[in-house]
N, C-alpha and C positions, 0 to 999 in steps of 0.2 A: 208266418212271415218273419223273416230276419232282416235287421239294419245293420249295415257296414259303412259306420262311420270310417270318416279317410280324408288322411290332408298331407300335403308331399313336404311339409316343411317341421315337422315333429307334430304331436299332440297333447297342447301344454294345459294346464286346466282354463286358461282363457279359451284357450279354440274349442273347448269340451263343453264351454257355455253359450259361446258362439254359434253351436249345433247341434245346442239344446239336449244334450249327453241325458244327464241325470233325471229330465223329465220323461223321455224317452225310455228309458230302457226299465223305465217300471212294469211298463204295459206291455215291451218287445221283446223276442227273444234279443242279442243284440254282439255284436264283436267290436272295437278299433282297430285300425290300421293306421302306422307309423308309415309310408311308402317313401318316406324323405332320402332314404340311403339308396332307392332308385334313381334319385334326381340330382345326386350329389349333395345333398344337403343335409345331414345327419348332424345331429345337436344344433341345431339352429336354436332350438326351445328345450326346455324339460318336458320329457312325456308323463303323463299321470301313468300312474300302475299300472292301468288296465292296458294302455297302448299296446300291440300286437307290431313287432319291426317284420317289414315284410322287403327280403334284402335285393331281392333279384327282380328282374322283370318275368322270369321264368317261374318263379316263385308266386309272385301274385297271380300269371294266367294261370298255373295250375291250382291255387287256392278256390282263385274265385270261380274255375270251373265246377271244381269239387262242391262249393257250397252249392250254386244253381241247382245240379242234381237232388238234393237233399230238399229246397225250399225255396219259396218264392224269395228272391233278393231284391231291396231297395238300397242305393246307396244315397246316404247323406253327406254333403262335404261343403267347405267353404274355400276352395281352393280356386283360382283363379283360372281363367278359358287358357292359356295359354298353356299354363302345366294340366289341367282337365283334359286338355286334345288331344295330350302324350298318350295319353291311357282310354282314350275314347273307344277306339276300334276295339279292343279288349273288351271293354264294358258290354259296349254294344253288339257285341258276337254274342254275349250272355244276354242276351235281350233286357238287360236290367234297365231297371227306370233311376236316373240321377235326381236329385234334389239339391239344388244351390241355398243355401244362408248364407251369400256373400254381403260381406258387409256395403251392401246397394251399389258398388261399384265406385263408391263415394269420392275413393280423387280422380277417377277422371272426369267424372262430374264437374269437380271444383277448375280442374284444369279446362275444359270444356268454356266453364264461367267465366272463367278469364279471359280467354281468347279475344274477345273485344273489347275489354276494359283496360283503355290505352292508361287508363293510371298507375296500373300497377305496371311495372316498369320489370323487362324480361330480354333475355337475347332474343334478336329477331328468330333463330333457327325451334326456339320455342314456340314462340308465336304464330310463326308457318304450323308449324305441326299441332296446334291447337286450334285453329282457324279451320286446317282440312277435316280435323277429326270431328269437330261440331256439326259437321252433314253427316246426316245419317248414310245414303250411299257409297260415301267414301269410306267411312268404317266399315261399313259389311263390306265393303270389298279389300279393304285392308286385311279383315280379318278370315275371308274366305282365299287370300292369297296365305295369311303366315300360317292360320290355326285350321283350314281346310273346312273353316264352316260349320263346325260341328256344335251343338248347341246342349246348352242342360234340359232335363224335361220343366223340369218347374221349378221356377226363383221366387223364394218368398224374400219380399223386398216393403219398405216405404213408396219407394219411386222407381217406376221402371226406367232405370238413366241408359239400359243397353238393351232395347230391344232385339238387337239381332244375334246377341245371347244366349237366349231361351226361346223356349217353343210355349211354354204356358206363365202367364206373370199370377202369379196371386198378389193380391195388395196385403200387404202386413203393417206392422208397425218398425222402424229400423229396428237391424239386429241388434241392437244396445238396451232396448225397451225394459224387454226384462229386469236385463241389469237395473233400471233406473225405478221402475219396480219394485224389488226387492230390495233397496236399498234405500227406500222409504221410510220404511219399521227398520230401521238399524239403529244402533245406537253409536254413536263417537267412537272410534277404534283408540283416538289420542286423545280424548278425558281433556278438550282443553282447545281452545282455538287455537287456529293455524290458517297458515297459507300452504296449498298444496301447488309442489311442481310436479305436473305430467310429465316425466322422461318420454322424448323420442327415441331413443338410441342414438344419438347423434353421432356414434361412434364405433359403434359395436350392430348394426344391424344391416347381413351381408345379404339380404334381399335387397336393397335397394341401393347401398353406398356401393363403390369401388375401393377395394383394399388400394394402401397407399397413394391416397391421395393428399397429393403434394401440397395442393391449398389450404386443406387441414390438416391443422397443428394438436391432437388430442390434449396436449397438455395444456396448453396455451387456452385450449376453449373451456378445458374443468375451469381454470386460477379465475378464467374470466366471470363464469358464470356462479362460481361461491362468490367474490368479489359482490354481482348484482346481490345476490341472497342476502351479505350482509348487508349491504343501504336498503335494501324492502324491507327487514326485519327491524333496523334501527328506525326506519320511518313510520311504523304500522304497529311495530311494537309486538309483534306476532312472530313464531317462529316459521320458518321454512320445512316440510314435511316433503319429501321424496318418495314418488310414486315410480319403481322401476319398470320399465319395459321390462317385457319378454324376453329378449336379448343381451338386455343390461343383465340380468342375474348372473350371476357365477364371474361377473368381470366388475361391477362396481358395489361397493359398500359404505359404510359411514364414514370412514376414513379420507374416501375420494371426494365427502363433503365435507369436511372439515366437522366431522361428528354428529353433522343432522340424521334425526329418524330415520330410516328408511326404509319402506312396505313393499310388497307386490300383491298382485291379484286381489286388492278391495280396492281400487280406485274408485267404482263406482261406490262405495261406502267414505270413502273418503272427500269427494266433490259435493254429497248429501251435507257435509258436517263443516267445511272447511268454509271461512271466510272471501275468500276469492281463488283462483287458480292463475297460474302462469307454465306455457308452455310454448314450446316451438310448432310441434301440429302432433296433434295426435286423433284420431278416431275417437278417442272418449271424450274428445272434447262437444261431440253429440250428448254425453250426459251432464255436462255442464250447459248447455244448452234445456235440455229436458227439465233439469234442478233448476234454472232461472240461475246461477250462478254469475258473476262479474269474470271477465277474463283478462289476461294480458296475453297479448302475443311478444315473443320477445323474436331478437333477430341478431344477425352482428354481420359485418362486413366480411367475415372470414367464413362464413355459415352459406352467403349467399356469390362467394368467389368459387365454392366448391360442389361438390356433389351435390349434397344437401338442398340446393336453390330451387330444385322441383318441388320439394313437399312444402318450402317455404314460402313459394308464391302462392299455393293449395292454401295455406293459412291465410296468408293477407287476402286471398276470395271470401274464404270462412267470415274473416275477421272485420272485413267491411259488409258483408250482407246480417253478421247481426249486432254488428257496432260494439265489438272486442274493442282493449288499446291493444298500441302497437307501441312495442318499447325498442331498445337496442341495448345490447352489451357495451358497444364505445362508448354511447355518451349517454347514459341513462338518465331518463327526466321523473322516471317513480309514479308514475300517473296514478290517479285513482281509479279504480277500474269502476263501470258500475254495472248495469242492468237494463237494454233498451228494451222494454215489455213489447214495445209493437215491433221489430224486429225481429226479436225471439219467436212472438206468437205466431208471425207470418211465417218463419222459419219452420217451425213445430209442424203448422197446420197443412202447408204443403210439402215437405218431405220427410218429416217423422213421424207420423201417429195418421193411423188411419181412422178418423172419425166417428165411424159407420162400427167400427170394431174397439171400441174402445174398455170394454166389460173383459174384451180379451188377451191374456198374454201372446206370444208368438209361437212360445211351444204348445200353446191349446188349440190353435189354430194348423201347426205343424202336424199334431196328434192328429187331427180332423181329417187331414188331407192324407195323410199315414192310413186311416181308418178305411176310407174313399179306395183307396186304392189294393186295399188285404182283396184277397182272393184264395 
């Protein structure tokens, strides 16, 4: 049997952990695929070495024809239904069995959560489209209009937030687990306490923003957010450490923080060790949750005039189901952050960690179902 890892937006070593790469491929024969310059997307991310650029559409059906021939194929990917559909009929003319490690579907989740929580405060044309999407019929039929229905065979997830997604759910532990895991036995990357910021990309990340957008000012939002860095620092007495996005590599460095640290791909070693975190929203903010860590959510008026506003009402959901603060670039109040145990726990116990499976990581559980299906 062979696995054909595969993601349409590069494959950078976070998505390689994301899909359980290196656990895998001990026991499998095993390939990557780069399929991003399909989709128009090429250098979105740094690919690790091994990535395989797969440049044409013509290219990939005749590969993935080739392999079928040769051996049973399973594909692993965390790529989303919408670019998954593009490539579905392909797949499935190879009769191959897909496998999702999407990270649980997790902001429409949080957007889903909003939808009635008249506090958080949102344009109405959000609110409409987060109200309809929270019925389950309305989505399957939203999605068997744009994506024609087509589903992964098996989602290893925390929580099944999309049932009409997948045809089989395993219950796992969220795809960050591991990470959080393994970053137990680590020891301090920076020798020395600190406050860690989670970069979003707030600026650099062309899956979600809109190039030139008028409402943001890139410059104006760095000056603002070192500004915040130095009042946390003088108040805490702790330095500010820089956690890059994916995105942010090759476009921001120390210089664009006023000479703060700054790391990629150990954030989850960094959240283990760090005195509290601040960020605008990111998916690792699950391992700051998992660590019991204090959060801040920060925001600014020009964050939530622009693009940006979706993933930042995604936060203030996050941010009040486990009682994060919530700060702002304009007028910053410096808050202490702390630790609400019984929110975390609740948090934890229904959508991150599967109870029943806890002796297990996700790639041993991955491997299991890998196993289940060799022929």
């Amino acid at each position: 049997m062979k696995i054909i890892f595969m993601n349409n937006s590069g494959f950078s070593k976070i998505t390689a952990e994301l899909t359980y790469v290196e656990q895998v491929k001990k026991l499998f024969d095993y390939e990557i695929w780069d399929i991003s310059n399909m989709f128009g997307k090429r250098g979105i991310f740094q690919n690790i070495d091994e990535a395989q650029n797969i440049d044409s559409w013509d290219e990939f059906n005749s590969r993935l024809s080739a392999e079928v021939i040769k051996d049973q194929i399973i594909i692993i990917t965390n790529m989303v239904q919408s670019a998954f559909s593009q490539i579905y009929r392909i797949i499935k003319r190879n009769k191959i069995i897909i496998i999702d490690t999407q990270k649980n579907n997790f902001m429409s989740f949080l957007e889903r959560k909003s939808a009635f929580d008249f506090s958080i405060k949102m344009p109405l044309k959000f609110r409409i489209k987060r109200v309809i999407n929270s019925f389950y019929p309305f989505r399957y039929f939203n999605k068997l209009i744009h994506y024609g229905g087509v589903r992964f065979d098996y989602f290893l997830s925390a929580y099944n937030f999309t049932p009409e997604e997948v045809k089989k759910f395993i219950k796992t532990h969220n795809v960050k687990y591991d990470e959080y895991i393994k970053s137990i036995k680590s020891s301090n990357p920076i020798g020395e306490k600190f406050i860690l910021f989670i970069d979003s990309a707030t600026y650099y990340h062309p899956v979600d923003y809109k190039k030139n957008d008028r409402n943001f000012n890139k410059t104006y939002h760095l000056k603002q957010l070192n500004a915040y860095f130095d009042s946390i620092e003088k108040k805490f007495e702790l330095p500010v450490v820089i956690s890059l996005h994916p995105c942010s590599v090759g476009h921001l460095n120390e210089h664009h923080f006023n000479g703060r640290k700054i790391t990629y791909s150990i954030t989850a070693e960094l959240i283990q060790h760090c005195n509290f975190v601040i960020s605008f929203f990111s998916t690792s903010l699950i391992n700051v949750i998992l660590s019991k860590k204090p959060s801040i959510i920060i925001t600014s008026k020009e964050i939530e005039n622009s693009d940006r506003l979706q993933q930042e009402l995604s936060a203030f959901t996050l941010a009040k189901m486990c009682g994060f603060k919530i700060d702002t670039l304009d007028q910053p109040l410096l808050p202490h952050p702390i630790v609400d145990q019984i929110k975390y726990n609740n948090f934890i116990k229904k959508y991150l960690v599967n109870n029943n499976k806890k002796n297990y990581t996700n790639s041993e559980m991955l491997i299991e179902l890998l196993r289940s299906l060799e022929h």
